[in-house]
N, CA and C atoms as an extended XYZ file, in Angstrom:
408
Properties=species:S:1:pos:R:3:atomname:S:1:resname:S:1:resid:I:1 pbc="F F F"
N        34.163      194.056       23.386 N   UNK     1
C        34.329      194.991       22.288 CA  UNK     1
C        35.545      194.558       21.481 C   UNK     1
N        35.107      194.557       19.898 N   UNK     2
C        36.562      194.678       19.236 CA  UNK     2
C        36.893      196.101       18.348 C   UNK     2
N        37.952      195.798       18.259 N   UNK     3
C        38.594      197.144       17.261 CA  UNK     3
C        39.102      196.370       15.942 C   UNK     3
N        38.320      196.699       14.854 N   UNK     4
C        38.464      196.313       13.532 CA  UNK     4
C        39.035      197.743       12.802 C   UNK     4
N        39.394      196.970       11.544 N   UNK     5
C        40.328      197.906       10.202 CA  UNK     5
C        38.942      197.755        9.165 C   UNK     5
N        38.430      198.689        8.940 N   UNK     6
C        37.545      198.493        7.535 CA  UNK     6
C        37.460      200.137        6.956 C   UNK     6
N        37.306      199.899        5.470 N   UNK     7
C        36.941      201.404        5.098 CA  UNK     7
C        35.643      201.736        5.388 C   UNK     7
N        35.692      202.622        5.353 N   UNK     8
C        34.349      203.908        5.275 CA  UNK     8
C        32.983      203.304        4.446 C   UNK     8
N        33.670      202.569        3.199 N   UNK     9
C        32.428      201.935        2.743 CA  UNK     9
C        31.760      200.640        3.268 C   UNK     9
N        32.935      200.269        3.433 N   UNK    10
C        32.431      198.993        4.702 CA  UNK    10
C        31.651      198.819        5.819 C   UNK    10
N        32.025      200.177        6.491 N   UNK    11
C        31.156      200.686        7.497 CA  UNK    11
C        29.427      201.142        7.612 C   UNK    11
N        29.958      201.623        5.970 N   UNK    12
C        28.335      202.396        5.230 CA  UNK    12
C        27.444      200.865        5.265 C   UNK    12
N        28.357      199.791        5.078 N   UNK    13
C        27.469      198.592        4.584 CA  UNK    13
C        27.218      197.494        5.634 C   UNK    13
N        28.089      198.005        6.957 N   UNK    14
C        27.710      197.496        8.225 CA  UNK    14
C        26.235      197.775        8.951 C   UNK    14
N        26.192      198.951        8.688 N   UNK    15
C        25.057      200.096        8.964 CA  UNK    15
C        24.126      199.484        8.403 C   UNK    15
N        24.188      200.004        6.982 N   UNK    16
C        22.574      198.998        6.037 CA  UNK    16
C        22.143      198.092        6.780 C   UNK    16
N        23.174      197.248        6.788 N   UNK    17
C        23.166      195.746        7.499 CA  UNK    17
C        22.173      195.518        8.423 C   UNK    17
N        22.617      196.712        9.706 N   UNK    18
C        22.027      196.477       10.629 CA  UNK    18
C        20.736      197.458       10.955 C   UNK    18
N        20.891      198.486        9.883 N   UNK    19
C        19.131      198.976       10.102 CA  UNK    19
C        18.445      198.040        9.627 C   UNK    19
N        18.457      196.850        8.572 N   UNK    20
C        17.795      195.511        8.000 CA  UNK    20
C        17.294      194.974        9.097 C   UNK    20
N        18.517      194.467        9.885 N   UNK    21
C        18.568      193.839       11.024 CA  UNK    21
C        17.386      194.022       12.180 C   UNK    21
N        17.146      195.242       12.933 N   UNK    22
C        16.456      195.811       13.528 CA  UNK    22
C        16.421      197.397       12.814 C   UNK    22
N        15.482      197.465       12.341 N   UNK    23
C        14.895      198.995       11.571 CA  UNK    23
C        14.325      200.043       13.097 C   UNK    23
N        14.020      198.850       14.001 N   UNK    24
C        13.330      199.997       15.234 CA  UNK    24
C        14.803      200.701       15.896 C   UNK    24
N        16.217      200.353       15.223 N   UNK    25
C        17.020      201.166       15.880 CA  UNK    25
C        16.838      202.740       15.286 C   UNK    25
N        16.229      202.754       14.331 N   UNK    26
C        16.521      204.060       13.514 CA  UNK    26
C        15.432      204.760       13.848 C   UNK    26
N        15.552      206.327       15.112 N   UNK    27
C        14.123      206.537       15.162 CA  UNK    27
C        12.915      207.021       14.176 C   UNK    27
N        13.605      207.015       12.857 N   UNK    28
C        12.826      207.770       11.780 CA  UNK    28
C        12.332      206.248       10.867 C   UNK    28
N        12.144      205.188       11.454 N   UNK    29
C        11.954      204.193       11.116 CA  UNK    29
C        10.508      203.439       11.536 C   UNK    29
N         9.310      203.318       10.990 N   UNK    30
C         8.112      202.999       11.443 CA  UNK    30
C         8.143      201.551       11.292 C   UNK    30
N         9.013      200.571       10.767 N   UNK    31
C         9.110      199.636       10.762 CA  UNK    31
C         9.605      198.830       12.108 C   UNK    31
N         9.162      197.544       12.506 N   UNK    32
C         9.137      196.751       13.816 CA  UNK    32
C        10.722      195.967       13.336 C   UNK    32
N        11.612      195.221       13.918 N   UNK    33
C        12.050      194.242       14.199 CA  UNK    33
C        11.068      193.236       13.765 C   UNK    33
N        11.643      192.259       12.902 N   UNK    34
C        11.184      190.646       12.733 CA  UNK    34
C        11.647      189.827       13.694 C   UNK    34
N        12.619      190.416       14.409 N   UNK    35
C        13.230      189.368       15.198 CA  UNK    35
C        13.276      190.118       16.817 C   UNK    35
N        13.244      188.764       17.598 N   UNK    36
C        13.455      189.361       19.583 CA  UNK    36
C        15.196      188.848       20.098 C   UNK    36
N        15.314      190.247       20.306 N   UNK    37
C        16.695      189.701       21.030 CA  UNK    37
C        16.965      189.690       22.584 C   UNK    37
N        17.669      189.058       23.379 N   UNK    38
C        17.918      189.776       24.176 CA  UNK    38
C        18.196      190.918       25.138 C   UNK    38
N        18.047      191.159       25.900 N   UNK    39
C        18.487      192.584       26.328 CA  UNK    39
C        20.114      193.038       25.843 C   UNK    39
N        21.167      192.364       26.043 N   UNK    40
C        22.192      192.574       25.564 CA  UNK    40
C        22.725      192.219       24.192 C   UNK    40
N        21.619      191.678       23.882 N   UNK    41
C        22.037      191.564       21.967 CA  UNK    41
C        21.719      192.919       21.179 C   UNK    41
N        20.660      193.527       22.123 N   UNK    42
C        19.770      194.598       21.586 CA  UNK    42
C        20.297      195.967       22.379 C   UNK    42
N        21.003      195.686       23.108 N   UNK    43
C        22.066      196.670       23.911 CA  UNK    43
C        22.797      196.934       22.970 C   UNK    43
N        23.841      195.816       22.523 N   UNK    44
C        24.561      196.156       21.404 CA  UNK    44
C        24.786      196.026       20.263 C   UNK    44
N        23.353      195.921       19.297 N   UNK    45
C        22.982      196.598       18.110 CA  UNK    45
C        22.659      197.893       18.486 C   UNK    45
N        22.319      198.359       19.582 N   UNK    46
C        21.742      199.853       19.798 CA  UNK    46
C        22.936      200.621       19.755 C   UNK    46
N        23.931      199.819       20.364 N   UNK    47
C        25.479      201.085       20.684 CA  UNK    47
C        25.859      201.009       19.591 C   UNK    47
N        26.045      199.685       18.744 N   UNK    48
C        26.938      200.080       17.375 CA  UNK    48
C        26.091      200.907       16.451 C   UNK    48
N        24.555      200.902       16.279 N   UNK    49
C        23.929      201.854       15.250 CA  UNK    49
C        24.755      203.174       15.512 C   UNK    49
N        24.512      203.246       16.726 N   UNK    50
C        24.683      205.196       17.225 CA  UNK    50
C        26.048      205.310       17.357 C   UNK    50
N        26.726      204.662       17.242 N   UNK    51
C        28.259      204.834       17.086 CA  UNK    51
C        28.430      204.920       15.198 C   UNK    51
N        27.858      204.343       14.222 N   UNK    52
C        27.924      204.083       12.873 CA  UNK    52
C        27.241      205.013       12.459 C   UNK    52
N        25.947      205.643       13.190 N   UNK    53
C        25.339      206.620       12.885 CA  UNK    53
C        25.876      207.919       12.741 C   UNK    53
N        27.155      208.525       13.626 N   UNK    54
C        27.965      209.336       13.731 CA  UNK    54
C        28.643      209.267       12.419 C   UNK    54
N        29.272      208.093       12.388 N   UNK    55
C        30.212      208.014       11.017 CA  UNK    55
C        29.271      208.195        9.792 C   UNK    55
N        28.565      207.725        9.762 N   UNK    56
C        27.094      207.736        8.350 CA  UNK    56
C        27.050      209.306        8.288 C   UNK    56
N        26.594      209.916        8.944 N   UNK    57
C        26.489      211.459        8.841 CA  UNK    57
C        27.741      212.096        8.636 C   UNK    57
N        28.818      211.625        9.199 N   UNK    58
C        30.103      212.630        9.104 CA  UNK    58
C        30.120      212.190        6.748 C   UNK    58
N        30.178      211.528        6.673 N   UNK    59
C        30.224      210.945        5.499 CA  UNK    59
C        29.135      211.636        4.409 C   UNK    59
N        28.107      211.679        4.941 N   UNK    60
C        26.642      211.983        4.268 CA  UNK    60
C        27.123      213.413        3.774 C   UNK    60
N        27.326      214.674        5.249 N   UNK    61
C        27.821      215.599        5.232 CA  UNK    61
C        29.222      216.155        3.791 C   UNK    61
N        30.002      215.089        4.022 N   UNK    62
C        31.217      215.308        2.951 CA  UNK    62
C        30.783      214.920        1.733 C   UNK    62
N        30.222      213.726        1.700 N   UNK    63
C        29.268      213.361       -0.024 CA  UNK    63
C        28.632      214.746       -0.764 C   UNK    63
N        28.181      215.461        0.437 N   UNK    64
C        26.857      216.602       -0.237 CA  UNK    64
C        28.143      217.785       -0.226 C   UNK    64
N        28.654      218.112        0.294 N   UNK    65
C        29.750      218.796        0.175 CA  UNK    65
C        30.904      219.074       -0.829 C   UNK    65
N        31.256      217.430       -1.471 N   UNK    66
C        31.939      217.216       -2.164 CA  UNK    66
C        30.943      217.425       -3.842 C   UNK    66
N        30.191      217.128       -3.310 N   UNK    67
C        28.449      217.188       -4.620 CA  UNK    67
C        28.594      218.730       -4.982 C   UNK    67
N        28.648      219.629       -3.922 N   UNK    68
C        28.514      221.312       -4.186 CA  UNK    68
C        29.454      221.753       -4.789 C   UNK    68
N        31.049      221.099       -4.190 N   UNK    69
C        31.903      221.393       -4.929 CA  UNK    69
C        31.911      221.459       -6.164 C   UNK    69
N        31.415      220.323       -7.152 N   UNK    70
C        32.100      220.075       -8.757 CA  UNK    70
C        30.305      220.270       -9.147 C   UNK    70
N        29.487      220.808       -8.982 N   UNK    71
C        28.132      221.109       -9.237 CA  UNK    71
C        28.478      222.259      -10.081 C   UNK    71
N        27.541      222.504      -11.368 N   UNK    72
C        27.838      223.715      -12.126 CA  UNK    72
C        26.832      225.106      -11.998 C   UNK    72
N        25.739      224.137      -11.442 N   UNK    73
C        24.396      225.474      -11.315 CA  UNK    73
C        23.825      224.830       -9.806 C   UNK    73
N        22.902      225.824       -8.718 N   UNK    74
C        22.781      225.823       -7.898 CA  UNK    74
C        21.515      224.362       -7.770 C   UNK    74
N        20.840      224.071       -8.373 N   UNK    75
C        19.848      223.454       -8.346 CA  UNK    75
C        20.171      221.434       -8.973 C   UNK    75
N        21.271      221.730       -9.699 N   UNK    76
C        22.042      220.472       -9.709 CA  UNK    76
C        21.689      219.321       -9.343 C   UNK    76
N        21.017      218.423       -9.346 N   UNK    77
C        20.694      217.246       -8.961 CA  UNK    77
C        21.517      216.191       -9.384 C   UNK    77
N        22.410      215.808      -10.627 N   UNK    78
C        23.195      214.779      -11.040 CA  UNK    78
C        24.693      215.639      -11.958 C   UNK    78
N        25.442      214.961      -11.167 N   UNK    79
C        26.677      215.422      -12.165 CA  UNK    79
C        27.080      214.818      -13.181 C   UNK    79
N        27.591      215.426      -14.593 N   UNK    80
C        27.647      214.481      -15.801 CA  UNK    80
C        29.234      214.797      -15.909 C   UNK    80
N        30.046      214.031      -16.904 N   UNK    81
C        30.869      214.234      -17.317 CA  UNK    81
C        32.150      214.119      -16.628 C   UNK    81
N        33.020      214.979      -16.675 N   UNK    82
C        34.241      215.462      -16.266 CA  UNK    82
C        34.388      215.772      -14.282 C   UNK    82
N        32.743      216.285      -13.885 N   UNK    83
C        32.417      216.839      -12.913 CA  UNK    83
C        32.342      215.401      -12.547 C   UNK    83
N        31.367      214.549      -13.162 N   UNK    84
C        31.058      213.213      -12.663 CA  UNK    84
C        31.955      212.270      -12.111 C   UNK    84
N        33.095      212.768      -13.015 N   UNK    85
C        34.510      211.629      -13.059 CA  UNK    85
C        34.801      212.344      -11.530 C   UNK    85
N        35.457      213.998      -11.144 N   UNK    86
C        36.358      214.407      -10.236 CA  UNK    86
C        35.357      213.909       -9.090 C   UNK    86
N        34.122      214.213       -8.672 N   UNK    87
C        33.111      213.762       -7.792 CA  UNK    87
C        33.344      212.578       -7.074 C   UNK    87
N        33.389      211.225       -8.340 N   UNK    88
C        33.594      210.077       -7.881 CA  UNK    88
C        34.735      209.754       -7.228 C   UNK    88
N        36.170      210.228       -8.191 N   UNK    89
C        37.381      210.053       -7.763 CA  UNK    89
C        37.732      210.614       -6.210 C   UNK    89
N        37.030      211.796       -6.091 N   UNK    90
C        37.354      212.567       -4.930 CA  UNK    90
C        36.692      211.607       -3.640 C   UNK    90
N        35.604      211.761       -3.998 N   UNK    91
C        34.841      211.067       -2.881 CA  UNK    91
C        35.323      209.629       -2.456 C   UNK    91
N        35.746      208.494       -3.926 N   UNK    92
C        35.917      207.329       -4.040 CA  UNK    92
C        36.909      207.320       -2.513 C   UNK    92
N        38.212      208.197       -2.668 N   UNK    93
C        39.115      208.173       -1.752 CA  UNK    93
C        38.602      208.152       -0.429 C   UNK    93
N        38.001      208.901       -0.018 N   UNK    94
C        37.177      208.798        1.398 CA  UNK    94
C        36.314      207.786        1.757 C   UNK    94
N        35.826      206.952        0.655 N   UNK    95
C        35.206      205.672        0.946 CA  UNK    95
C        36.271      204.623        0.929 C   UNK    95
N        37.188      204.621        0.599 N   UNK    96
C        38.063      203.890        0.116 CA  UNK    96
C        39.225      203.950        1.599 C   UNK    96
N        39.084      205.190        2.452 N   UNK    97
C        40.049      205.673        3.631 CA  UNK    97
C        39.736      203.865        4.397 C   UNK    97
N        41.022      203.330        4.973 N   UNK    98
C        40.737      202.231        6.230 CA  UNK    98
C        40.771      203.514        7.677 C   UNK    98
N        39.656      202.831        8.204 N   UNK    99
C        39.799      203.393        9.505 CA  UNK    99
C        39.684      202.195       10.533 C   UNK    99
N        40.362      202.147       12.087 N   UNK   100
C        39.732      201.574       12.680 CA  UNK   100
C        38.586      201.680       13.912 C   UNK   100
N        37.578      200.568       13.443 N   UNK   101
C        36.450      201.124       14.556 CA  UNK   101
C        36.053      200.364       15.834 C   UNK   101
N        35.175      200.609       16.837 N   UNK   102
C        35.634      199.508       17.973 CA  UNK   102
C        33.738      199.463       18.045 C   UNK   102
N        33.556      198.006       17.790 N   UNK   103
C        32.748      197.255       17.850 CA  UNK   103
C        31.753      196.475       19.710 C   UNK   103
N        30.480      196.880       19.616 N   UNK   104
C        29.916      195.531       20.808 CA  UNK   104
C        30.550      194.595       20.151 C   UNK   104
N        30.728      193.584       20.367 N   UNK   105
C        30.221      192.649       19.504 CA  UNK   105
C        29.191      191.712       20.437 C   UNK   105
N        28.451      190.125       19.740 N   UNK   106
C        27.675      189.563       20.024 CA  UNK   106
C        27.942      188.289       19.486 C   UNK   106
N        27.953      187.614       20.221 N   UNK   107
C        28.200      186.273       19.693 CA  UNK   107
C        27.055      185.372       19.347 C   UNK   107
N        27.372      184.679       18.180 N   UNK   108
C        26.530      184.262       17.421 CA  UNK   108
C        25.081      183.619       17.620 C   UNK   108
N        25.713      182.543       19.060 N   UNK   109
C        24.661      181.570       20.123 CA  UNK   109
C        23.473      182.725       20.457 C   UNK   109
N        24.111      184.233       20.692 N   UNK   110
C        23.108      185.096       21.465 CA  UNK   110
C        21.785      186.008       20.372 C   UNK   110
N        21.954      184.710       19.390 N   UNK   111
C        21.281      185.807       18.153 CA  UNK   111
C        19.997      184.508       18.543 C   UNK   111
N        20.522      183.456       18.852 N   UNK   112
C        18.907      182.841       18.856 CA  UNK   112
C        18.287      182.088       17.339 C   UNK   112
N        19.648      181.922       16.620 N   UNK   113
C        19.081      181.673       15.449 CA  UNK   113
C        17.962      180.212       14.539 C   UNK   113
N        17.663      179.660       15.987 N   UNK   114
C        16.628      178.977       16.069 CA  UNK   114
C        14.925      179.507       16.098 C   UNK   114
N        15.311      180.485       17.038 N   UNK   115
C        13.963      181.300       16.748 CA  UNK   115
C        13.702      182.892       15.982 C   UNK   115
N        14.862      183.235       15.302 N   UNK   116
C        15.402      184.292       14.744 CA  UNK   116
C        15.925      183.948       13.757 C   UNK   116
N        14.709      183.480       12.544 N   UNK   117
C        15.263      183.206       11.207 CA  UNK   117
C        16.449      184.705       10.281 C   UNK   117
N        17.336      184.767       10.744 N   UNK   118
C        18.393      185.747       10.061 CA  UNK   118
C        18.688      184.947        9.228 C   UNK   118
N        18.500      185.907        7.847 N   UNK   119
C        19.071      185.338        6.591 CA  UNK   119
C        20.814      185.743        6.779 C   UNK   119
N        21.497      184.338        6.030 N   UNK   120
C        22.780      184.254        5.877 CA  UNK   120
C        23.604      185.619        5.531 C   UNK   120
N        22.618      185.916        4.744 N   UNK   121
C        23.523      187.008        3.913 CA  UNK   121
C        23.733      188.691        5.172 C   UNK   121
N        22.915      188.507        5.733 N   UNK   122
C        22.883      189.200        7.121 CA  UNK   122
C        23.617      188.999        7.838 C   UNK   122
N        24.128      188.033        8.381 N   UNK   123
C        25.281      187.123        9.329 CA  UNK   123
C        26.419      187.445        8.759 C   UNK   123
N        26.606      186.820        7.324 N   UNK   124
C        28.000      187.057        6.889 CA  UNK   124
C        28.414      188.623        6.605 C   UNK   124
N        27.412      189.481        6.730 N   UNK   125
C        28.221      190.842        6.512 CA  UNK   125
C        28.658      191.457        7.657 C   UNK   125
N        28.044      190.691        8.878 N   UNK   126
C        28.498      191.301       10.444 CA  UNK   126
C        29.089      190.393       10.492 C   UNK   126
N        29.875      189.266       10.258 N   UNK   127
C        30.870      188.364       11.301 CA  UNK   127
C        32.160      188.910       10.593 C   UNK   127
N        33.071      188.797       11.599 N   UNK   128
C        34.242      189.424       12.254 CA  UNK   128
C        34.215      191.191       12.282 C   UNK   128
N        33.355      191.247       12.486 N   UNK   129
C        32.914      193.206       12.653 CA  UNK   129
C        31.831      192.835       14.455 C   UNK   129
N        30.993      192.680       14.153 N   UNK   130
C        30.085      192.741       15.382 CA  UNK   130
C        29.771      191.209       15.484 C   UNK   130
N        29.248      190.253       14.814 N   UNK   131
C        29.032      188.688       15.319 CA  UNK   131
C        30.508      188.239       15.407 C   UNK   131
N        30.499      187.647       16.358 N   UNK   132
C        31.969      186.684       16.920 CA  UNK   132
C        30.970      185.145       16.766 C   UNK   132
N        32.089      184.041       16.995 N   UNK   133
C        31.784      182.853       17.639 CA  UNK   133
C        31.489      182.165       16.056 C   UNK   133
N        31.260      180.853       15.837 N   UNK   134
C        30.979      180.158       15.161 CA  UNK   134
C        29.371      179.723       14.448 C   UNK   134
N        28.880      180.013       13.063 N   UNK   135
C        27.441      179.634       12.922 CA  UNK   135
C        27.706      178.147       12.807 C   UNK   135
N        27.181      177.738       12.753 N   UNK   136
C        26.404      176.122       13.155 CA  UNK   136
C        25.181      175.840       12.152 C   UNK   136
């Protein structure tokens, strides 16, 4: 396990990352995995979803919260203006908070990327967060 420094939005984009990654972590997800991992690669994509999943909701929760706040009528769907500006600014800060979080991680060899075509752009948003070790 490591313990990394990233903001809140970083985290939001770790997450994406890795529902991409394996979508069968998400149970509201009818989509398969493209890829087979190990038991312990797939151990810990499973712990970090449900650990990120906590944070995703604590977040989701304050977004819609912070939304009710500067909302002018009950039915509100988009904020314009002045409301739009305090919304963003307010919220921006909480995406913007560093926190630190403590990571499985998985090293790179254990992704299999011989038989587990992972696109780059997948790799590079998990290494030094959850992939360790060197790509090749």
């Amino acid at each position: 396990m490591a313990k990394v420094k990233l903001t809140n939005k970083q985290i939001l984009n770790v997450f994406q990352v890795l529902a991409k990654l394996d979508p069968g972590l998400d149970p509201n997800s009818r989509t398969k995995s493209a890829f087979t991992f190990k038991a312990k690669v797939a151990y810990a994509l499973a712990r970090n979803f449900k650990r990120l999943r906590a944070v995703v909701d604590d977040l989701e929760k304050v977004r819609v919260d912070t939304f009710k706040k500067y909302r002018t009528k009950e039915d509100e769907e988009q904020l314009t203006g002045d409301a739009a500006k305090k919304f963003t600014a307010e919220f921006g800060e909480v995406l913007d908070e560093v926190v630190e979080h403590e990571f499985y991680t998985i090293d790179v060899a254990d992704l299999e990327l011989d038989k587990n075509h992972i696109n780059v752009d997948v790799l590079s948003e998990l290494l030094d967060t959850i992939i360790t070790g060197e790509v090749s």
